[in-house]
C-alpha positions in Angstrom: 20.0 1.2 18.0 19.4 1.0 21.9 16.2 3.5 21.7 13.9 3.0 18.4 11.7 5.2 19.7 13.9 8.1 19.5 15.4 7.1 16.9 12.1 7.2 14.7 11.4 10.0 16.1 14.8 12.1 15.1 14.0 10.2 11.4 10.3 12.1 11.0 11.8 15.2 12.4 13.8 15.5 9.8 11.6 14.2 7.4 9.1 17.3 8.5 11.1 19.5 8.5 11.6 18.6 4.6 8.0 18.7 4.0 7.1 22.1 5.9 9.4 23.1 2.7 7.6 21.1 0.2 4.0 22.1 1.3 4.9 25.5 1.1 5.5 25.1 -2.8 3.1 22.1 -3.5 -0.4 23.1 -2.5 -3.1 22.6 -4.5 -1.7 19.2 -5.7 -2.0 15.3 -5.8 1.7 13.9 -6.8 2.4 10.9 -7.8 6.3 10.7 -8.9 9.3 14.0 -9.1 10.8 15.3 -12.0 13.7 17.2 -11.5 13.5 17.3 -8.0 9.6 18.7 -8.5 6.4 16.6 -7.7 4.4 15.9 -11.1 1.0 16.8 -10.6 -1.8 14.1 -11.0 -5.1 16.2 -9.4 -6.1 16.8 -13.8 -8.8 15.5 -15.5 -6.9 13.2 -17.5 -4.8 11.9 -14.0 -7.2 12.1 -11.3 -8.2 8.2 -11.5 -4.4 7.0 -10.7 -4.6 4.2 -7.7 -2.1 6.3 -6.2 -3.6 9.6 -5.2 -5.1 8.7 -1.8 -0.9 8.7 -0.9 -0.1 12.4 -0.3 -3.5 12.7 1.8 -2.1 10.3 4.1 1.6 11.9 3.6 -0.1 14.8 5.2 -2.3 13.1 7.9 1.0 11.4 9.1 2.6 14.2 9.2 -0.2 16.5 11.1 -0.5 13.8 13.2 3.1 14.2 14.2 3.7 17.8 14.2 0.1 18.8 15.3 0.5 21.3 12.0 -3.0 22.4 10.6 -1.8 23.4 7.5 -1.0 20.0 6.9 -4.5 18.7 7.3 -6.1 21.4 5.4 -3.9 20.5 2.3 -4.8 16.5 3.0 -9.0 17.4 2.9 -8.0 19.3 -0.3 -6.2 16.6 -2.3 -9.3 14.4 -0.9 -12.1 16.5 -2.2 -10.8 16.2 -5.6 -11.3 12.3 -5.7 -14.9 13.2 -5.6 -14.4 13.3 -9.6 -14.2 9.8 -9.4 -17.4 9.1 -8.5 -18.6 9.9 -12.0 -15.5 8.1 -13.8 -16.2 4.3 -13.7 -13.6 3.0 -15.6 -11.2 4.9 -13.2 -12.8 2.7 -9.8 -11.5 -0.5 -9.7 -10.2 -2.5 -6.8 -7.7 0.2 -5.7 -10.8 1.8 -3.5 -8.9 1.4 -0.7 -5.5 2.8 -2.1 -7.6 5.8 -2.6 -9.8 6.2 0.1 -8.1 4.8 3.2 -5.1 7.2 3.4 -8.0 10.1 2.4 -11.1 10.1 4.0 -11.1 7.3 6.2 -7.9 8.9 8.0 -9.9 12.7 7.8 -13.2 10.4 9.6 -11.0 8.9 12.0 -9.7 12.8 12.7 -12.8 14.3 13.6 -15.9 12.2 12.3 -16.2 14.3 9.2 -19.8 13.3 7.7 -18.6 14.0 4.2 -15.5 11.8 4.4 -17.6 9.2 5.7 -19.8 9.1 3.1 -16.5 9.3 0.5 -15.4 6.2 2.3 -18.4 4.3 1.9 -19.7 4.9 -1.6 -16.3 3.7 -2.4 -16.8 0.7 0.0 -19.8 -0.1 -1.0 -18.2 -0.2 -5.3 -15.3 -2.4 -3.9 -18.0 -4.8 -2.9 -19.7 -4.3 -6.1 -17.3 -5.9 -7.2 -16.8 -9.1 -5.8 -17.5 -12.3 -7.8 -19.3 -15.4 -6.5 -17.9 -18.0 -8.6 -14.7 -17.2 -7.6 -15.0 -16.1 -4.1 -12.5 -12.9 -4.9 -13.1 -9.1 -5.6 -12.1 -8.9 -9.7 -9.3 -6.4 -10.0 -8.8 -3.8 -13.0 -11.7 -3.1 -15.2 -12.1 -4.7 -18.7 -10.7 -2.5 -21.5 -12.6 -3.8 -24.7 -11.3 -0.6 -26.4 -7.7 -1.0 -25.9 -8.1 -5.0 -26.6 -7.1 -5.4 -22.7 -9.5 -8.5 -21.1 -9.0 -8.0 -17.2 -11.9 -10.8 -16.5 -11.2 -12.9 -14.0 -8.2 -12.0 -12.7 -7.7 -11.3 -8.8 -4.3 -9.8 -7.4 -2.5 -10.1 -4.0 -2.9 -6.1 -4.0 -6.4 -6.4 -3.5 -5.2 -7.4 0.0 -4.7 -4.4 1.3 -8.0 -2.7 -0.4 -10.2 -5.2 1.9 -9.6 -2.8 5.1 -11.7 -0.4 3.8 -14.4 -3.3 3.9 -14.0 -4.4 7.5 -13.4 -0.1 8.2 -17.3 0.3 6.6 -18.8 -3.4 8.3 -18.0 -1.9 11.3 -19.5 2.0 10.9 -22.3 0.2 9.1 -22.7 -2.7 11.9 -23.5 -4.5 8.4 -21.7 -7.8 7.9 -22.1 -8.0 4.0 -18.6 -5.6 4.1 -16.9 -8.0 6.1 -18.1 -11.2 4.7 -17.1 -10.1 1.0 -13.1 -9.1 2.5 -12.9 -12.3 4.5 -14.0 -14.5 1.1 -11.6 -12.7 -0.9 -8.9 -13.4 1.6 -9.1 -17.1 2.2 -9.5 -17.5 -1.8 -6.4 -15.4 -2.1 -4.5 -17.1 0.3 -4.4 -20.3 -1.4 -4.4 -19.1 -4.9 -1.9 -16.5 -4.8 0.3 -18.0 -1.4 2.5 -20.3 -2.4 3.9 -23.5 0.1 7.4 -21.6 0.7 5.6 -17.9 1.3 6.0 -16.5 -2.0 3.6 -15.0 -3.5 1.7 -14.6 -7.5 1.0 -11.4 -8.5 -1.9 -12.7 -10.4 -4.4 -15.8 -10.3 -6.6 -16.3 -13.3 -10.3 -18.0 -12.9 -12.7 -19.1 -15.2 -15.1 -16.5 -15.4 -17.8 -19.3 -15.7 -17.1 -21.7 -13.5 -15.0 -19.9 -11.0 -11.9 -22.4 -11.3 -8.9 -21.3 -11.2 -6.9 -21.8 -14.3 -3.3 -20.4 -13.4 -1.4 -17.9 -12.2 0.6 -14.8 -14.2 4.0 -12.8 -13.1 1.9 -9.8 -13.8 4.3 -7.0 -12.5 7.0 -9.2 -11.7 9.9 -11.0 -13.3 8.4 -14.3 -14.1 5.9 -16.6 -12.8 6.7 -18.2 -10.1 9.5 -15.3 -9.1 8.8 -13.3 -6.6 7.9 -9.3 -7.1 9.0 -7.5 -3.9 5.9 -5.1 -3.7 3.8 -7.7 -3.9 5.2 -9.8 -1.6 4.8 -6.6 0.9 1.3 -6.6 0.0 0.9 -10.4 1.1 2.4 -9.7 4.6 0.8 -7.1 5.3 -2.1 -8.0 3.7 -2.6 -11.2 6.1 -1.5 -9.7 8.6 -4.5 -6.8 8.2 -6.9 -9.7 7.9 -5.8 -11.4 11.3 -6.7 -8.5 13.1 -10.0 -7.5 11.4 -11.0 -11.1 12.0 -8.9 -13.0 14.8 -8.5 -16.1 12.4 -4.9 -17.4 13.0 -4.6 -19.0 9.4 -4.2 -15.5 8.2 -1.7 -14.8 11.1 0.5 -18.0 9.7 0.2 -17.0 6.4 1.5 -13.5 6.9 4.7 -15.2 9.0 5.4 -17.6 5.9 5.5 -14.8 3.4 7.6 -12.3 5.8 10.1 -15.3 6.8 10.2 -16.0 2.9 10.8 -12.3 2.2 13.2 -12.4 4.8 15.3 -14.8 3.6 16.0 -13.2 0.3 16.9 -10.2 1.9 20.4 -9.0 0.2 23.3 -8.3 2.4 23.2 -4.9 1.0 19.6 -4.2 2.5 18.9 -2.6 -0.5 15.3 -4.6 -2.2 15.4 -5.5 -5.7 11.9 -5.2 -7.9 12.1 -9.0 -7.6 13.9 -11.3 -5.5 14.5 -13.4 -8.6 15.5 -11.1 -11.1 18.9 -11.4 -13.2 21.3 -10.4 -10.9 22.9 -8.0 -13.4 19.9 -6.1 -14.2 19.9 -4.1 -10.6 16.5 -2.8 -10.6 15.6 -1.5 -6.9 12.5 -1.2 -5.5 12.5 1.6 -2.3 9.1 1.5 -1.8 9.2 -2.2 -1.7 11.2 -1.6 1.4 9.2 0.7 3.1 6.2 -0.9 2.8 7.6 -4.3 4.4 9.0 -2.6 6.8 5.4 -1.0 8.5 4.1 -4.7 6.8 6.6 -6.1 9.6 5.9 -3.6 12.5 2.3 -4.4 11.4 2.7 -8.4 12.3 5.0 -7.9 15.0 2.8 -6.4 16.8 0.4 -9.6 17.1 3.1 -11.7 18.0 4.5 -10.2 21.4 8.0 -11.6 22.1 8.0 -13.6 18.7 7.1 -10.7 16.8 11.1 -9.6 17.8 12.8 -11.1 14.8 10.2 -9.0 12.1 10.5 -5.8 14.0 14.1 -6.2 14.1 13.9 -6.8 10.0 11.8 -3.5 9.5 14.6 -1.3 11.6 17.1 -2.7 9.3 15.4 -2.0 6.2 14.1 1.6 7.3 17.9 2.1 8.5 19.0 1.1 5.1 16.5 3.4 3.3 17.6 6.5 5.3 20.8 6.1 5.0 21.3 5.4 1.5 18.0 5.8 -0.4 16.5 9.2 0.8 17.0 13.1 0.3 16.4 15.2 3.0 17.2 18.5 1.2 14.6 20.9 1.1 15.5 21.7 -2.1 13.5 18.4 -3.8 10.5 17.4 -2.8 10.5 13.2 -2.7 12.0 11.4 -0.1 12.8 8.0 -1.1 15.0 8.1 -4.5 14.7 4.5 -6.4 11.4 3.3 -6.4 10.0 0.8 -9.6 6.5 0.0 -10.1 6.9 -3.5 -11.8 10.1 -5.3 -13.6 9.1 -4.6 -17.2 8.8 -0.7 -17.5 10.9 2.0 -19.3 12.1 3.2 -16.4 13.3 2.4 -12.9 14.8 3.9 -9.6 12.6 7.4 -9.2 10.6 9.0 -6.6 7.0 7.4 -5.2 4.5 8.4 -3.1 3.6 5.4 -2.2 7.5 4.6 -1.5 7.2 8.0 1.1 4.1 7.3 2.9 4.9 3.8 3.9 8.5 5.2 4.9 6.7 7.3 7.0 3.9 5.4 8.5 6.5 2.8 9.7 8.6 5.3 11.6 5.0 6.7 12.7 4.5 2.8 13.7 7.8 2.6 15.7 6.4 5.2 18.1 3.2 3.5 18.8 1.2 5.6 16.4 -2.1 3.8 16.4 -3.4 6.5 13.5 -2.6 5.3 10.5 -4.5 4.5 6.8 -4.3 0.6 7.3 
């Protein structure tokens, strides 16, 4: 592939040229996964708190930032004005702020200042601080759900990583260091209580909710502890590699390295990612959005490393090759892009449509051609 540029470039024409159709057919709507070929709604009153629907906002900044379409922008500020309903849900705001928020109304802000976006972004800032926990140095992830028997205390995830832009995003706005001092506690706690010596990575670490001490780590929505869940381990690389360049440290910079040469390594001839590097061969579970988001995680770390960098951006070609090849529908006919996506090892159900899987698809072609306007 002599020209990447052109290349990624070809890749999101086509890709537009599928979602001019799917726009056309979907407005009004938040998605989350297809069903027969038809994006499932997720904008109700019931669905509105998933961590996903910031996605398809920045689905459609990507893509008006490519085509220079406006109807794609006005149908991103729409699915973003409905997350205003979360601001009177708390159980539905959790750590995921950034998830929401970033691909939403920090990408409308960075568009053309929009005070109301701004103000979205910040409120849900200023609840991601909220809720950050001294004796721990970490932000606590999902909220504690007496009613279902479900005790979420203590528990931080690598996920978490890539909420703590939205942090450094408001410090700077703000010129208010509290932001930045919370994201850069979390991430040296979580880089030695979820980053293991050989770069692989725990979905979950468990503290003591009195003491602060850590007390172990859980496979959470992997195979098994100590395996290594794919998603997560996209998180960690690009996680690190997001808090390198908010804050110039280079331990962040070495960390995000040691978890990309570890995913690396366990890449499968095939190209194709598994929900977990260490799951039983047999079992085949894929993981598409796994992929994608390593792939812009990769581009993302690359681009701090100059000539070294060559080797990760060299990776993320080969697995965005892979997924267009063998793991996307261009048809106009359907409206998801990538086809065999999993959310964690132990579901009901694996290999379907994302959006998640389809933004980060796109925002690493986007990232290919020097696109500087991303969520992250």
């Amino acid at each position: 592939m002599s020209d990447v540029y052109t290349w990624a470039d070809e890749q999101l024409s086509r890709i537009e040229a599928k979602l001019s159709s799917v726009l056309k057919r979907s407005k009004g709507i938040i998605p989350y996964t297809a069903e027969n070929g038809r994006f499932v709604d997720m904008s109700g009153d019931e669905t509105i708190g998933a961590w996903t629907n910031g996605f398809w906002s920045g689905v459609l900044w990507l893509m008006y930032s490519f085509s220079g379409k406006s109807e794609y922008r006005a149908e991103a500020i729409k699915a973003e004005e409905k997350l205003d309903a979360l601001f009177s849900r708390y159980e539905d705001l959790d750590h995921d702020a950034g998830f929401r928020f970033l691909p939403s109304s920090v990408m409308h802000y960075r568009d053309d200042g929009d005070r109301r976006a701004r103000d979205r972004a910040l409120i849900a800032a200023q609840l991601l601080a909220g809720r950050y926990v001294p004796r721990g140095r970490y932000i606590s992830a999902w909220n504690n759900w007496e009613k279902r028997g479900i005790d979420n205390r203590g528990k931080m995830i690598i996920d978490t990583m890539m909420n703590l832009p939205l942090l450094w995003w408001a410090s700077d706005i703000l010129s208010d260091p509290r932001f930045s001092d919370i994201a850069l506690s979390h991430a040296v706690s979580a880089s030695s209580a979820l980053v293991r010596p050989d770069g692989s990575v725990s979905h979950i670490a468990l503290f003591d909710i009195e003491t602060g001490a850590l007390l172990r780590t859980e496979a959470g929505q992997g195979y098994a502890v100590g395996s290594m869940w794919t998603r997560g381990q996209a998180w960690g690389i690009y996680g690190f590699a997001e808090a390198y360049k908010h804050t110039g440290k280079k331990a962040f910079l070495e960390i995000s390295r040691r978890v990309a040469d570890s995913f690396i390594k366990h890449i499968p001839q095939s190209g194709i990612i598994p929900v977990d590097f260490m799951q039983p061969e047999e079992c085949g579970f894929e993981d598409d959005s796994a992929a994608a988001a390593a792939a812009s995680a990769l581009i993302l770390l690359s681009s701090s490393l100059g000539d070294e960098g060559r080797l990760y951006r060299e990776t993320a070609v080969r697995l965005l090759d892979v997924l267009l090849a063998k793991c996307s529908d261009f048809s106009s006919e359907t409206d998801s892009i990538l086809l065999r996506c999993s959310a964690k090892y132990r579901e009901e159900k694996h290999g379907y449509p994302i959006i998640y899987g389809d933004y980060y698809l796109i925002e690493a072609l986007m990232r290919l051609r020097g696109s500087t306007f991303t969520a992250w």
